[in-house]
C-alpha positions in Angstrom: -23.8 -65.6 62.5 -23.7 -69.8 62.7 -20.1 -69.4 63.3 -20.5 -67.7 66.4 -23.6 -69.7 67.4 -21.6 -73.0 67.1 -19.1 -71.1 69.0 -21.3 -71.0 71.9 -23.2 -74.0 71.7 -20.2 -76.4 71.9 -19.2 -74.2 75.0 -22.9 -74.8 76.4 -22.9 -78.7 75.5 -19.0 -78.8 76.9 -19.7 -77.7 80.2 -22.7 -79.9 80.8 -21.7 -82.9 80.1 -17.8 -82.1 80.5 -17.2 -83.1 76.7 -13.7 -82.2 75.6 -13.6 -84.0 72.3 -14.7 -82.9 69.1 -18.3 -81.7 68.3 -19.4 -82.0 64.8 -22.8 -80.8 63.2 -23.6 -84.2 62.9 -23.0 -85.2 66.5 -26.1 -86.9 68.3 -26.8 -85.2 71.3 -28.0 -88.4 72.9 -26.3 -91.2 70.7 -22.7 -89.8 70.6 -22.5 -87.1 73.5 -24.2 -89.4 75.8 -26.7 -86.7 76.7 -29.3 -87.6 79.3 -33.3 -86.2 79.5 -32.0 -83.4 82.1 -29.2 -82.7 80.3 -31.1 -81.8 77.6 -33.7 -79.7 79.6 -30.7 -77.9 80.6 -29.5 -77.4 77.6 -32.4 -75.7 76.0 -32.9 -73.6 79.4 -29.3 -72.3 78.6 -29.8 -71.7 74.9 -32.4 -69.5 75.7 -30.6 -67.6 78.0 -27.5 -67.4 76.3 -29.4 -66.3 73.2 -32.0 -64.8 74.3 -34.2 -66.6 72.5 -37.8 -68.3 73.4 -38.3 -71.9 71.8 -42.3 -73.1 71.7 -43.5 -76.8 71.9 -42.9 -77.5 68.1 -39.4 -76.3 68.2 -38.7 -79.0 70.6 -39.5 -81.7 68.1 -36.7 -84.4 69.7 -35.7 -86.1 66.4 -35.0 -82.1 65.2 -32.7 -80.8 68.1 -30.7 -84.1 69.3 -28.2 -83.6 65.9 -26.1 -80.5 66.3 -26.4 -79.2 62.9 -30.4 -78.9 63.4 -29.8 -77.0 66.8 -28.0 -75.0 65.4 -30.0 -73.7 62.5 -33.0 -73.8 65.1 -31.0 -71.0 67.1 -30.0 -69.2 64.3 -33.5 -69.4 62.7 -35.0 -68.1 66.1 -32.3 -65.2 66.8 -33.1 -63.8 63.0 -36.8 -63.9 64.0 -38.4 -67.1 61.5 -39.8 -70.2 62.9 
């Protein structure tokens, strides 16, 4: 299941910010993609569409989501129905 939600998060975070390098589960969001405060608003708006998943207010805990690896156990977590 990660291995298709790490599929389409790359494709998410690649059209936003038009990345075309590598993406690694240890990639900063903000640090090393160069994401902005809107880019990451939009990128939790289209995580949730994508996946169909609903994050609350302590999922969004920045120091959590901004590394790749975290998102996407978060996503994974959220689709198999934990918290």
């Amino acid at each position: 299941m990660n291995g298709n939600v790490e599929e389409k998060l790359f494709a998410i975070i690649e059209k936003i910010i038009h990345y075309d390098e590598d993406i690694i589960y240890e990639s900063n969001l903000i640090e090393n993609l160069g994401f902005t405060s809107i880019d990451l608003m939009e990128l939790i708006y289209k995580v949730e569409s994508e996946f169909d998943i609903h994050f609350c207010f302590e999922d969004l805990d920045l120091e959590k989501i901004v590394i790749v690896g975290n998102l996407i156990q978060l996503i994974a977590n959220k689709i198999d129905g934990e918290k």
